[in-house]
C-alpha distance (Angstrom), angle and dihedral (degrees) to the residues before:
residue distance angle dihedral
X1 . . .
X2 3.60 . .
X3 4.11 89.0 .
X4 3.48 87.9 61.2
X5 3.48 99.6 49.1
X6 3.58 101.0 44.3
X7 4.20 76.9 47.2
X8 3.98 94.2 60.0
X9 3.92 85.3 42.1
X10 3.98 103.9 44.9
X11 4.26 100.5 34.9
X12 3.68 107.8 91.4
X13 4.79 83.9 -148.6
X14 3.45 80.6 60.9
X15 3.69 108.4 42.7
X16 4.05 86.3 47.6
X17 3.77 92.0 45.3
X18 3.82 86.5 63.2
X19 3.82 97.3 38.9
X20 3.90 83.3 58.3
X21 3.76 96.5 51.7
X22 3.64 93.1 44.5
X23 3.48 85.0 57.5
X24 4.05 98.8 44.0
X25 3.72 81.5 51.0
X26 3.17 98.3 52.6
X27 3.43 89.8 44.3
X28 3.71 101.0 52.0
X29 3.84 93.6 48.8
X30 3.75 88.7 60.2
X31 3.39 90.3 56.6
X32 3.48 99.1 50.9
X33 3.53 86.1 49.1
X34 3.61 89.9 60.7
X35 3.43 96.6 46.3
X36 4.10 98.6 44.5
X37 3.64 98.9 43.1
X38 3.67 105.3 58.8
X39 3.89 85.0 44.6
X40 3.64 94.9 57.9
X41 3.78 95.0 52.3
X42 3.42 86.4 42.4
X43 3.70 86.9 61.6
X44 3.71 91.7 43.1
X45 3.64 89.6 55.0
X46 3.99 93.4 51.3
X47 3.68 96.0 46.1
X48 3.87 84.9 58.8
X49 3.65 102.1 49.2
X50 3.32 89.9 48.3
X51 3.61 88.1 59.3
X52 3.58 97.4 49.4
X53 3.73 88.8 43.4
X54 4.23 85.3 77.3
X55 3.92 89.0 70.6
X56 4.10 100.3 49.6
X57 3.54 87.8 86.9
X58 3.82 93.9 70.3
X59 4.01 124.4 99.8
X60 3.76 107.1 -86.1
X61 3.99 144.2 145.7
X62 4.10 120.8 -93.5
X63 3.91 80.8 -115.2
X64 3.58 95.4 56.2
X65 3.78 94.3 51.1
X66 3.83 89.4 40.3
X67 4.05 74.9 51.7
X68 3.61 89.0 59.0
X69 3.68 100.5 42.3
X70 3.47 91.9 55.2
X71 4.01 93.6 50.1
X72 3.78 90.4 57.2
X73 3.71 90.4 47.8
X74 3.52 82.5 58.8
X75 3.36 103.6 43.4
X76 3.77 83.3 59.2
X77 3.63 92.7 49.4
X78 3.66 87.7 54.4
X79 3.47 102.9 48.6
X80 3.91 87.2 45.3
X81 3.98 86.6 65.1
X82 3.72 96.3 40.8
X83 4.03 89.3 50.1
X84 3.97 81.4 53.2
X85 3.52 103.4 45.3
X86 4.34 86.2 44.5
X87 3.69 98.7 47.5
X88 4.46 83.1 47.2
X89 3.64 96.8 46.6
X90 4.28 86.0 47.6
X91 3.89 93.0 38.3
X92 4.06 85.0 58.8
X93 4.13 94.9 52.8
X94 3.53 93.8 46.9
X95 3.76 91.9 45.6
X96 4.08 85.6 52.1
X97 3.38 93.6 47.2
X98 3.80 99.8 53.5
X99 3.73 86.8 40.9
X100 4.05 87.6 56.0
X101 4.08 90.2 49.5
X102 3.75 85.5 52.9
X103 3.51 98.3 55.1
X104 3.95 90.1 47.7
X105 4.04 90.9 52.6
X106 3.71 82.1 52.8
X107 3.24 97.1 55.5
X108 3.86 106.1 -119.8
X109 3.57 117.3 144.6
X110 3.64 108.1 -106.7
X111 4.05 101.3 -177.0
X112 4.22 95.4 90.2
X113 3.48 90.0 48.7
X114 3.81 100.3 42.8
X115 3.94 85.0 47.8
X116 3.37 95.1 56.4
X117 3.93 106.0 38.5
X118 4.67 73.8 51.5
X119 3.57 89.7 54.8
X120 4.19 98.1 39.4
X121 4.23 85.2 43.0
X122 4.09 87.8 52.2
X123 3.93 90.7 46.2
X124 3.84 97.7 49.5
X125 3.67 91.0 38.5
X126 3.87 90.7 57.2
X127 3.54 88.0 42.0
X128 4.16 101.9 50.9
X129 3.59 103.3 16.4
X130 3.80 83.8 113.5
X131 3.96 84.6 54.0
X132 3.57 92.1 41.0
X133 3.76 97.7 55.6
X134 3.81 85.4 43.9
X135 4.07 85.9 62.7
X136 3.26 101.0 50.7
X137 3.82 98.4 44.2
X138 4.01 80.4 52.4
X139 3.66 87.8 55.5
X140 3.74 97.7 51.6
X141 3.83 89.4 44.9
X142 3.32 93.5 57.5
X143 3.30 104.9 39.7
X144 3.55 105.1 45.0
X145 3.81 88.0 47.6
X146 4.20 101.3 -126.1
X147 4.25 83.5 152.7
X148 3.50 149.8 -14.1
X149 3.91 139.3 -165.6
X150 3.88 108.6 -63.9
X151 4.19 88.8 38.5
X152 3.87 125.5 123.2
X153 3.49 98.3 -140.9
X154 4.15 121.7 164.7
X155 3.55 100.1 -150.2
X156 3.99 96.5 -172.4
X157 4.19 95.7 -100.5
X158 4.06 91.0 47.6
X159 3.11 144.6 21.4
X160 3.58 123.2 -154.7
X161 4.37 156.6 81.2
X162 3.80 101.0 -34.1
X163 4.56 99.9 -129.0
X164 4.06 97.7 177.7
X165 3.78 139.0 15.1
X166 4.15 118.6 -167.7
X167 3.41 117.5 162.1
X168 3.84 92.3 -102.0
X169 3.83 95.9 53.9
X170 3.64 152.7 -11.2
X171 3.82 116.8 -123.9
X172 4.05 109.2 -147.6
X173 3.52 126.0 -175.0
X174 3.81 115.8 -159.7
X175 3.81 137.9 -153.8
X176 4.35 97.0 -74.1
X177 3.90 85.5 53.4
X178 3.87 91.2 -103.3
X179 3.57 120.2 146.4
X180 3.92 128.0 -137.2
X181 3.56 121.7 -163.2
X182 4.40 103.8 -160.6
X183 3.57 116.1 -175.6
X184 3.85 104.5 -130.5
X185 3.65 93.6 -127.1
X186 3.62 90.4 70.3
X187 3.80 100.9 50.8
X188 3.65 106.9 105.5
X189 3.99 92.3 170.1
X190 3.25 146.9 35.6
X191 3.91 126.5 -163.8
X192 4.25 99.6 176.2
X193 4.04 106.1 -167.7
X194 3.76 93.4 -168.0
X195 3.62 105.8 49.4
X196 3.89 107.9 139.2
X197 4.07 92.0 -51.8
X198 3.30 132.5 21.4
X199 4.14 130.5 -148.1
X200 3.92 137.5 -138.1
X201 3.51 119.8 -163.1
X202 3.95 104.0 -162.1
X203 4.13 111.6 -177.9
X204 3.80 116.9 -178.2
X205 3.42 129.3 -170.6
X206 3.99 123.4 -133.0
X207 3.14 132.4 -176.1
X208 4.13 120.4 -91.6
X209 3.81 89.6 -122.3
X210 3.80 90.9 50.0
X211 4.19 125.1 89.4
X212 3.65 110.3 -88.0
X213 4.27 84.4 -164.4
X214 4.60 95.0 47.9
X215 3.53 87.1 42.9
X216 3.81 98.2 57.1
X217 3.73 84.4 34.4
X218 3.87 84.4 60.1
X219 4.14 88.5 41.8
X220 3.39 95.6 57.3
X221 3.79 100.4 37.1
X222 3.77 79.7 44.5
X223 3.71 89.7 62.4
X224 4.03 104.2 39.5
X225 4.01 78.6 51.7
X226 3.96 80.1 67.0
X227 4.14 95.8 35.0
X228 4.23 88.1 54.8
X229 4.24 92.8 39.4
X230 4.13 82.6 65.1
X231 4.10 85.0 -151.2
X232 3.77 104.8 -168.2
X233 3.74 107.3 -111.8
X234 3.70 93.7 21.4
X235 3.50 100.4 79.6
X236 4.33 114.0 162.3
X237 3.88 110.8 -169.1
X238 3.77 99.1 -179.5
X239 3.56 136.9 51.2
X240 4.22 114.2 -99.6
X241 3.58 124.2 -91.6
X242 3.17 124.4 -154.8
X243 4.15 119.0 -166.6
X244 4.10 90.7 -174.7
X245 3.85 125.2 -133.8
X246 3.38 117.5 22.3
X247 3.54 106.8 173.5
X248 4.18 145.6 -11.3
X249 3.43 104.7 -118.0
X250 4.05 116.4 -161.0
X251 3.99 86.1 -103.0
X252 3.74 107.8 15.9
X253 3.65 154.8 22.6
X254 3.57 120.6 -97.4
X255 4.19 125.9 -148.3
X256 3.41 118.5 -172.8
X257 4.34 122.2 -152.2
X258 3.58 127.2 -177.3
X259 3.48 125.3 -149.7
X260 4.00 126.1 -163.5
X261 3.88 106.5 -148.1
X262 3.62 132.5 162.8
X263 3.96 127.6 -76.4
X264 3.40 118.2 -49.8
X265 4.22 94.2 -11.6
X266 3.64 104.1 104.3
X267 3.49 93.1 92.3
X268 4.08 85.2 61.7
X269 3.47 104.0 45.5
X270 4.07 95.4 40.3
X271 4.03 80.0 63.2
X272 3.73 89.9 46.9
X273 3.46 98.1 47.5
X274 3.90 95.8 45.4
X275 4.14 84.6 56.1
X276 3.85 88.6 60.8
X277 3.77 106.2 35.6
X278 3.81 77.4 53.9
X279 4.17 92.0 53.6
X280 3.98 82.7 38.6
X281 3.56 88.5 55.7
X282 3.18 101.9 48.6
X283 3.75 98.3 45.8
X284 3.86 94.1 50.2
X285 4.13 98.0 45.5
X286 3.47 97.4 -114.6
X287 3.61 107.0 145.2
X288 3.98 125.6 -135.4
X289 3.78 104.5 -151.8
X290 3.82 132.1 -119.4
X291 3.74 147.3 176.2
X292 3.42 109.4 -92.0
X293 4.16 134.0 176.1
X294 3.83 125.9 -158.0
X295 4.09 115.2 -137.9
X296 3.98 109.8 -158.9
X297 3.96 114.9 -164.9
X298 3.88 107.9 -150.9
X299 4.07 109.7 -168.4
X300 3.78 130.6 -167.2
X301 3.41 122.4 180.0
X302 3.73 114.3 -47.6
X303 3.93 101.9 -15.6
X304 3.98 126.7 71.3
X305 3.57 109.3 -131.3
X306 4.16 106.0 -168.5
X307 3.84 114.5 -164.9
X308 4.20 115.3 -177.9
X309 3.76 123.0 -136.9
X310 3.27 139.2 176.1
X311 3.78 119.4 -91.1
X312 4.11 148.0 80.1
X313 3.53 114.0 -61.8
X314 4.35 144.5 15.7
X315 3.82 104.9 -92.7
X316 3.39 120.1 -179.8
X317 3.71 114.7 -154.3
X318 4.20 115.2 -165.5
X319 3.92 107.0 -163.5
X320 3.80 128.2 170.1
X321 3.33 135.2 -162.4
């Protein structure tokens, strides 16, 4: 037994026998690499279309489904050039580590070297783990797709329209026109208001004497009124729900409707809707509560005594004794 191995260790056939199938090896595994890789995010990519695919049969715009097309075009792209960069960064280990196996069946000491690519690798990693978490949370950001430029995203620190992605960090610029640069390693959440569809919750308050059913009558027609109009910006691509009473206020009634508009417009159309449930409102009767005071003015003889109470209206009251 010993023969033999000193045999596969000592011939020179032998030793270049193995040196060839460490590098057909290594060689093979690259390709497979290349070849399972791009499939698998190709999968990934699939699996999510498909589940986006369950809201294109909602009401929307030809721009917002041209929208839509073009985000899974890039989605595609993006995943294309993560694919890339993976099957590179995995291409260049393998390629090290057949070039490492080579060196040992030649016969050069590899311990020195091995020590000191350890000690450089524990360095840098000390040094850029910080950086090094903040790539691979960049990675998984982009390519599982949680947002992309043009998103309203609230990412726990800031809140805001999402102008730049790299895979070190996102640059966000929220409603006061300040800009937040957050590393992507420290982004524990995401909240993404413009994913697909976007909702507005509108809750109005009536008041108690008022007609819970005419006033969501008025809501809703309130809110096709916007649907029909077409506004730019204020796009509704469902029809209104309304869930009913939401809460008892200490003066009024409140009734809550939800609204599914497209990304990032809910803000727009809640505003526009308000406007006409207001004109609705108003035309129908239906009264939106507020504080009110009643002033009485008391008079005797020549001098006006006011006293205040509490009520609806100003009523003067002349009396004389």
């Amino acid at each position: 037994m010993e023969d033999f191995y000193d045999l596969l260790t000592s011939d020179p056939g032998i030793k270049v026998l193995r040196i060839g199938l460490i590098i057909i090896g290594t060689f093979m595994a690259v390709r497979m690499t290349r070849r399972w890789l791009p499939h698998t995010v190709e999968r990934v990519i699939e699996e999510r279309e498909e589940d986006q695919a369950n809201y294109d049969e909602v009401r929307g715009s030809p721009e917002h489904y041209r929208l839509r097309e073009l985000n899974r075009e890039r989605a595609r792209q993006r995943g294309t050039t993560l694919a890339m960069v993976g099957v590179s960064v995995i291409s260049a280990l393998l390629w090290t580590l057949g070039f490492l196996l080579v060196l040992s069946e030649l016969r050069v000491n590899l311990a020195p070297l091995i020590a000191g690519a350890g000690i450089v690798g524990i360095a840098v990693g000390f040094g850029a783990q910080e950086m090094i978490r903040d790539f691979l949370s960049g990675f998984f950001v982009i390519l599982e797709d949680q947002y992309a430029v043009g998103d309203i995203v609230d990412l726990g620190h800031a809140t805001g329209t999402v102008e730049m992605i790299t895979m070190r960090f996102t640059r966000l610029r929220d409603l006061e026109g300040k800009v937040w640069f957050i590393p992507n390693g420290e982004v524990r959440r995401v909240g993404n208001l413009s994913k697909l569809w976007s909702r507005a919750i509108i809750d109005v308050g009536i008041a108690y004497e008022a007609d819970i059913d005419r006033a969501s009558e008025a809501m809703v027609a309130a809110a096709n009124d916007v649907r029909d109009a077409d506004i730019e910006e204020a796009t509704i691509i469902d029809e209104p729900t309304v869930l009913g009473v939401e809460d008892f206020g200490a003066s009024s009634v409140v009734v809550r409707m939800l609204l599914r508009t497209e990304p990032g417009e809910q803000w727009t159309v809640a505003r526009a809707v308000r406007a006409r449930i207001k004109a609705r409102f108003d035309a129908d009767g239906i009264e939106i509560p507020f504080s009110q005071h009643v002033v009485r003015m008391h008079t005797e003889g020549p001098n006006l005594k006011p006293s205040l109470d509490a009520g609806g209206d100003v009523q003067p009251d002349q009396r004389q004794d």
